[in-house]
C-alpha positions in Angstrom: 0.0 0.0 0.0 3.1 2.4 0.9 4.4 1.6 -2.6 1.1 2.8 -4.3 1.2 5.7 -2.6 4.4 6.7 -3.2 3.9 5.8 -6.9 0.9 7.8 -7.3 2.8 10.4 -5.7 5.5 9.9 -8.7 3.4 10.3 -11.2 1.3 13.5 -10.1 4.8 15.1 -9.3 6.1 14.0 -13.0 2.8 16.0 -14.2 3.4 18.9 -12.8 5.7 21.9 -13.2 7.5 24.0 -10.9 10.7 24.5 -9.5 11.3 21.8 -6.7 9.8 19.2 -9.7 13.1 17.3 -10.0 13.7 17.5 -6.6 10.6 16.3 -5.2 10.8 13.5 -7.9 14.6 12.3 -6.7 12.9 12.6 -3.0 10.2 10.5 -4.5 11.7 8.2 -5.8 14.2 7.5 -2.9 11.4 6.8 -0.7 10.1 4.4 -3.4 13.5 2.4 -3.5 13.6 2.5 0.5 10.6 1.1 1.4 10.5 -1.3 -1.7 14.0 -2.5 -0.1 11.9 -2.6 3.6 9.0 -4.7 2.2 11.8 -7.4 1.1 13.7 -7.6 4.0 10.6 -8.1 6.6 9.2 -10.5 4.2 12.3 -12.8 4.2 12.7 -12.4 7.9 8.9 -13.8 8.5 9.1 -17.5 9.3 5.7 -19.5 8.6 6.6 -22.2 10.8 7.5 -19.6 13.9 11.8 -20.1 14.3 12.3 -16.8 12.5 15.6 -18.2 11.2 16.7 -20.8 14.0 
């Protein structure tokens, strides 16, 4: 859901002009990499069978 955001976020920033647009778009897409990277890392780290790694 954080991704959506962020994407739609992206894309209204890429539509519009103005003087921070590239970099509110670099800020953008930052966040987008970061918490792309975050979703990974706590979905590898979740164990289905409770031993979280042990």
């Amino acid at each position: 859901m954080i991704g959506l955001g962020i994407e739609t976020a992206i894309e209204l920033a890429d539509a519009a002009e103005g003087e921070n647009r590239d970099e509110l778009l670099a800020k953008l897409s930052a966040t987008h990499a970061l918490s792309k990277s975050t979703m990974w890392e706590l979905r590898q780290s979740v164990d289905p069978h409770g031993r979280n790694g042990r």
